[in-house]
N, C-alpha and C positions, 0 to 999 in steps of 0.2 A: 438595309436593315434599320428597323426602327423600333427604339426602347419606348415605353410609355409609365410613368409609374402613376399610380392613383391610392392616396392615401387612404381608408379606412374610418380608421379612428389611429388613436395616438402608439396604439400599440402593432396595427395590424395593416398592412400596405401589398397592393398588387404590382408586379413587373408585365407586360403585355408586350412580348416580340414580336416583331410582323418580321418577315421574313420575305425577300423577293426572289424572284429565279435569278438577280446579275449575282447573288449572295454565296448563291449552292451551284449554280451551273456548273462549273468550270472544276470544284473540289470533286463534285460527283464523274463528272465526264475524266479526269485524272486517276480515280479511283477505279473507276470501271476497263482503262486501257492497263493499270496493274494486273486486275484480274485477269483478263484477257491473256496475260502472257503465262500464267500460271494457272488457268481453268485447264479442265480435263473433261471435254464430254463425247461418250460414244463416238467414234464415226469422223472427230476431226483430230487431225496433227495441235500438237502442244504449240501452242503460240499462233494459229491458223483459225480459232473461232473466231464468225461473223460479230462484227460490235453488234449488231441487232438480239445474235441469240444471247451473246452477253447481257445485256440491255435487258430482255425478257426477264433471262435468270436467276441476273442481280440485281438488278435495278431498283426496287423497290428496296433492296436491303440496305444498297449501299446509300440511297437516299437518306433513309432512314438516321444510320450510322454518322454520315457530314453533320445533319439537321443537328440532331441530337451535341454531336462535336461545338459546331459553331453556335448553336445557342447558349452551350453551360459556358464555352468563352465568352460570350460576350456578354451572356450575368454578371460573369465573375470582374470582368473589365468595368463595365460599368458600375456593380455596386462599388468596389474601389474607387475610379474617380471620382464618384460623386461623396465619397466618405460616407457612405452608408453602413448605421450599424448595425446590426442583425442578430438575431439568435437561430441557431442552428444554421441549415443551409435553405433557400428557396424553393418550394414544394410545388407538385403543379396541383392547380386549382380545382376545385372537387368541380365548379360547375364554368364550364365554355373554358375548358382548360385548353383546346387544342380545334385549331379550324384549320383545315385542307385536305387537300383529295390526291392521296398516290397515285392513282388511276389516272388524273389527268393534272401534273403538280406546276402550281402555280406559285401565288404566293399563301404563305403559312399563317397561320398567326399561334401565338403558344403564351397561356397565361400561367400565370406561377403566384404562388401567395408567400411574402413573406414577413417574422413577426418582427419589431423592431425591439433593440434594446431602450430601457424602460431611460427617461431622465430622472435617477436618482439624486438625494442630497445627501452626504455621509454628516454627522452633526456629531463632531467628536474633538474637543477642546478641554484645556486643565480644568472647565467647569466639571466637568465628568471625573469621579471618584470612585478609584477601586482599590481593592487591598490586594497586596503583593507578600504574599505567603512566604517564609523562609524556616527552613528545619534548625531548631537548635540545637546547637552540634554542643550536647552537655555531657558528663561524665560518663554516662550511661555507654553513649553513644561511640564514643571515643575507645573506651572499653572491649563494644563488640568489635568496632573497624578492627583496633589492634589483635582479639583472639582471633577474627575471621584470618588476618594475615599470617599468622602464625600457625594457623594451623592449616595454612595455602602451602607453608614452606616445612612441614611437618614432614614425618612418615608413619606407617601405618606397621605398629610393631602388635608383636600375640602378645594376648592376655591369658589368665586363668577362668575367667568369672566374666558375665554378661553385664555390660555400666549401662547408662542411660545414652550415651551417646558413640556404642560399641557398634563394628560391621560384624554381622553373623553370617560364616558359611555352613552351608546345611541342606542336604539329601531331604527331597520331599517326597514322600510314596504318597498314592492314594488308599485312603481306608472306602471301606463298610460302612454300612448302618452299624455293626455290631460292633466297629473299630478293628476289625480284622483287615488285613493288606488285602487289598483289592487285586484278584487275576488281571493281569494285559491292563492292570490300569498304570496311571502316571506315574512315572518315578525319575526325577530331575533332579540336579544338582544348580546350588544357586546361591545368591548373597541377597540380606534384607541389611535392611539399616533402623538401628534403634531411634535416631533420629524424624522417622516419617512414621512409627507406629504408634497411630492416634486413639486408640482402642484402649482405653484404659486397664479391662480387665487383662487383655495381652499380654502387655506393658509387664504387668505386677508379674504375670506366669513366667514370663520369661529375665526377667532380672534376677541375676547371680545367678544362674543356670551356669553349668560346664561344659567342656566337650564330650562328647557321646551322651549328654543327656538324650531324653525323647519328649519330644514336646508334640502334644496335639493344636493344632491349630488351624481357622479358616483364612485360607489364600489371602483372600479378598481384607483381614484384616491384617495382615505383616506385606500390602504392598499399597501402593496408589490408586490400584483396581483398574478396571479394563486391561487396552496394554500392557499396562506393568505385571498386572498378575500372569497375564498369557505370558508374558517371556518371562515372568520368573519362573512358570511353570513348564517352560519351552515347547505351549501348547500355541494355536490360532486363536487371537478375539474369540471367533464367533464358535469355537467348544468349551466355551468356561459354561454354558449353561447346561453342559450334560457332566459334568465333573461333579464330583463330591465337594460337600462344604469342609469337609475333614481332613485332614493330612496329617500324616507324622512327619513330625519335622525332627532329625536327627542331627546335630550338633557338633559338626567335624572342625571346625577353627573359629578363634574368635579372635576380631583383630580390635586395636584401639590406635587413636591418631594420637601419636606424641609431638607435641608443637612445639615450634621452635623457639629455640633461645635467644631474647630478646640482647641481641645482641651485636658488635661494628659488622660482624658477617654477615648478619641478618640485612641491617640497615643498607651496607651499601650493594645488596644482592636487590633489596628493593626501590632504592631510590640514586643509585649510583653513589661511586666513590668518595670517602669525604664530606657525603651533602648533609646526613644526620651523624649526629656522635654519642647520643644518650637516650634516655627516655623521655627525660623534657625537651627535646628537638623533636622524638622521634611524634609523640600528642601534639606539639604545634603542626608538625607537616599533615598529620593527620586533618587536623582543625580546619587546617586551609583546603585541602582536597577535598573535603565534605564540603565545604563552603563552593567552592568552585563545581564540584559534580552534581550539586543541588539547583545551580544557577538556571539549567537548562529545565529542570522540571517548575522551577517556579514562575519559568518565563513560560512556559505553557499555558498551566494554571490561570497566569495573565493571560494570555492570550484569550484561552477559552470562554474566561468572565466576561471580556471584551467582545470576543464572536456573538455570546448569548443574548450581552443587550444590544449588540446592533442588529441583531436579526430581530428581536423583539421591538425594537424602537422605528427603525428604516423603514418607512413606505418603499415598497416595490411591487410595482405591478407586473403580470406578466399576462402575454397573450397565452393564457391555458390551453383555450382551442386548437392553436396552430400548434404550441408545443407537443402536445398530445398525438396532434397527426403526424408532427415529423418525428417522433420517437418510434413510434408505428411503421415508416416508411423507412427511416433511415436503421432498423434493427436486423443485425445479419438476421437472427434468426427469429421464427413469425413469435407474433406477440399478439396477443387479445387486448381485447378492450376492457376487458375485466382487471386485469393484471395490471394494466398501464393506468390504472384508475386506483387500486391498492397501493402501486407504490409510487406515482403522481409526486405527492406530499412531499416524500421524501426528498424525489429527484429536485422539485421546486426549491426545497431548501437551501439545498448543496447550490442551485442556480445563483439565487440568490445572495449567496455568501458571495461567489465568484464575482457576480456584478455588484456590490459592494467595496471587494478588494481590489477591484479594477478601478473603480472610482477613486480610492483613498490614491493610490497608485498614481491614478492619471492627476488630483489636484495636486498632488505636492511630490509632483517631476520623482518619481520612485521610480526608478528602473533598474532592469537585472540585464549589465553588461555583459559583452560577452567573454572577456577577460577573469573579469570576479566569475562568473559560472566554471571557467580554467580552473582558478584558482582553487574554489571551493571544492572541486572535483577531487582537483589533487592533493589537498586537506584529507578527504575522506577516504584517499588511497593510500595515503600517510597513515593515516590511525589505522588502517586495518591491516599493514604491515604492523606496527609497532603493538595489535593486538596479539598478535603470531609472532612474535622478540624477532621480529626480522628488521633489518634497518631500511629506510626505501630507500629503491634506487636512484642513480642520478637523474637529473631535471629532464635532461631529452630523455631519458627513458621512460620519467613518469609523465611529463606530459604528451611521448606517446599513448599512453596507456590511460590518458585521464580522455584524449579523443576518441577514442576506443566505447567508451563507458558511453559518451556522446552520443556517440553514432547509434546506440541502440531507443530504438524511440521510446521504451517504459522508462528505462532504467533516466535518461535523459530526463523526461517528465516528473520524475522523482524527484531530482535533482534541483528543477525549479523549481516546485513545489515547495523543495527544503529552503533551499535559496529567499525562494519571495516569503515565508511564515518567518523568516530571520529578521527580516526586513522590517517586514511587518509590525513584528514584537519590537522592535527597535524602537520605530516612529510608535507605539502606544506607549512606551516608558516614558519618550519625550513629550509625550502629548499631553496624556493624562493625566491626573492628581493621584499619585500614589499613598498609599499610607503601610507601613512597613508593618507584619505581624508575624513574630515570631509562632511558630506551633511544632511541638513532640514532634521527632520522626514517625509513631504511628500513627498521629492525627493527622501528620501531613503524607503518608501514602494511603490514608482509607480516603481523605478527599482528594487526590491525583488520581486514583482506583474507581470513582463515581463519575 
């Protein structure tokens, strides 16, 4: 067996296997006595066919099947020792891809094209200047965190009269044109919430309303619409468009959240025993836990300013051609060349970034142990106990269950992903010139949001 490779150009290089009979003899002639013991043809005992009619019957397949075998080894050997770097995997060649004769097999020879990874420069030092967004955590803010908590550890008691931020339960019939109750049409029981009706004129009709009022109203404006209106109306999606816009809505309970009382019960129901004692502890803890639940989104932020101009700035070339044919070849299911030309761009991009982050990665010794991926695993199975008030369990038990996570290949894949963008954000905080910018919490989730 003999590799040959021949360069191209910088981005695009051929592999040329010659293959000789001392290579395949002996795997095929071992192949074909398996069979043999397990063929089944007319007229002879199991284990009793001639190796010739063997030979006829399979011969060419099992040829086939070694060739095949011992070549993509010895690609895959080869491009490894020689440290060759590659994108996607080695394709065969559209032209003198393959020489030999089944009929009479001697030696092979089998061409393959494959594209190389491009030599990038990453050019990212404290020269480079970007702003590092963070949310001020001001009175405002402090304010909602502390009602949103309080009315977490609330209950939902009856009122009299319909408020602005009241849950309405309420009998919905369908009407008429005429507003008469429609025969065999809709009639469901359900909850809206005064909180999501965006509909101004609604809004007014139905504030201070009582029980057993009757209110006329359209579905689609007392819910979030699609889904939500089908199940409030305990109808399918797809028959809200033979439904009336009209409904009575009949007014059988009306609840309101009474929030809780800022108070040691409160405090150490929320942050454990002892750790808050007033109101001005209970705003600093707040302060800090905004400051700290914020960290992750402004390191994003970073990040993503970061991604933009190095994709913008980074010369990267790629071999389009071959990527093109091997996304074609290599796709379970068939793909056109229309398709793969529409969204080309995209996929280049996403390539792009990877061989960029592989670069930062490889100049400055960045690696993802396999220890810390342990670790990190079992971090993330931590917080999602402690999302569910469950405490994790002991160390063997979770870091059974953090290999578990492993073992599956997306979920795995994920994980580095999370893993290396950690990393990543790390080394740009120490890299770059940051400049620190306070912004509102809505300024900074409509630009998190874009």
């Amino acid at each position: 067996m003999n590799i040959v490779r021949e360069d191209i150009d910088a981005l695009n290089a051929t592999l040329k296997v010659v293959v000789s009979p001392k290579d395949y003899e002996s795997k095929v002639s071992n192949a074909l006595i398996k069979y043999s013991k397990t063929a089944k043809i007319p007229g002879f005992r199991d284990g009793k066919i001639p190796m010739g009619m063997i030979k006829k019957q399979y011969g060419k397949g099992v040829l086939s099947e070694e060739l095949n075998r011992f070549v993509n080894e010895s690609l895959h050997n080869y491009i490894t020792e020689n440290k060759i770097d590659i994108l996607g995997n080695p394709i065969p060649s559209e032209a003198n891809g393959f020489k030999g004769d089944f009929e009479k097999p001697t030696e092979f020879e089998f061409t393959y094209d494959i594209g190389l990874v491009p030599d990038i420069k990453v050019a990212l030092s404290s020269k480079n200047k970007f702003n590092y967004y963070k949310v001020k955590v001001d009175k405002k803010l402090i304010e909602k965190q502390t009602e949103d908590l309080r009315r977490r550890y609330g209950k939902l008691v009856s009122v009299d009269e319909v408020g602005e931020k009241d849950m309405i339960l309420a009998q919905f019939v369908e009407l008429n044109e005429d507003q008469s109750i429609k025969e065999a049409g809709v009639l469901h029981s359900s909850t809206i919430s005064m909180e999501f009706v965006e509909d101004q004129k609604t809004t007014k009709e139905l504030l201070g309303k009582k029980v057993g009022d009757k209110v006329i109203v359209d579905p689609a404006k007392v819910s979030k619409g699609g889904k939500d209106t089908a199940a409030m109306l305990g109808v399918k999606e797809d028959e809200l468009n033979d439904l009336s816009k009209e409904f009575q809505m009949t007014i059988t309970e009306i609840k309101t959240m009474e929030m809780a009382e800022l108070s040691i019960e409160l405090y150490d129901k929320l942050f454990g025993e002892g750790i808050v004692k007033d109101e001005k502890e209970l705003k600093a803890r707040i302060t800090s836990d905004l400051d700290g639940m914020f960290v992750n989104d402004s390191d994003k932020m970073l990040t993503r300013s970061v991604y933009d101009a190095l994709i913008e700035k980074t010369k990267v070339e790629l071999p389009d051609a071959f990527m093109k044919r091997w996304i074609k070849l290599s796709n379970e299911k068939e793909i056109g060349d229309e398709q793969i030309a529409a969204e080309y761009d995209g996929y280049a991009k996403g390539l792009k970034w990877q061989l960029i982050q592989g670069r930062i990665f490889k100049d400055n010794d960045i690696k993802l142990e396999q220890e810390e991926v342990m670790n990190y695993t079992k971090g993330l199975l931590v917080n999602n106990y402690a999302q569910y008030g469950m405490p994790a369990p002991e160390d063997k038990e979770l870091t059974a269950s953090a290999m578990q996570v492993l073992q599956n290949k997306e979920e795995a894949t994920r994980i580095y992903d999370m893993l290396g963008e950690q990393k990543l954000t790390t080394f740009f905080k120490k890299t770059v010139k940051l400049t620190e910018k306070e912004i509102s919490y809505d300024d900074f989730v409509e630009m998190a949001s874009k």
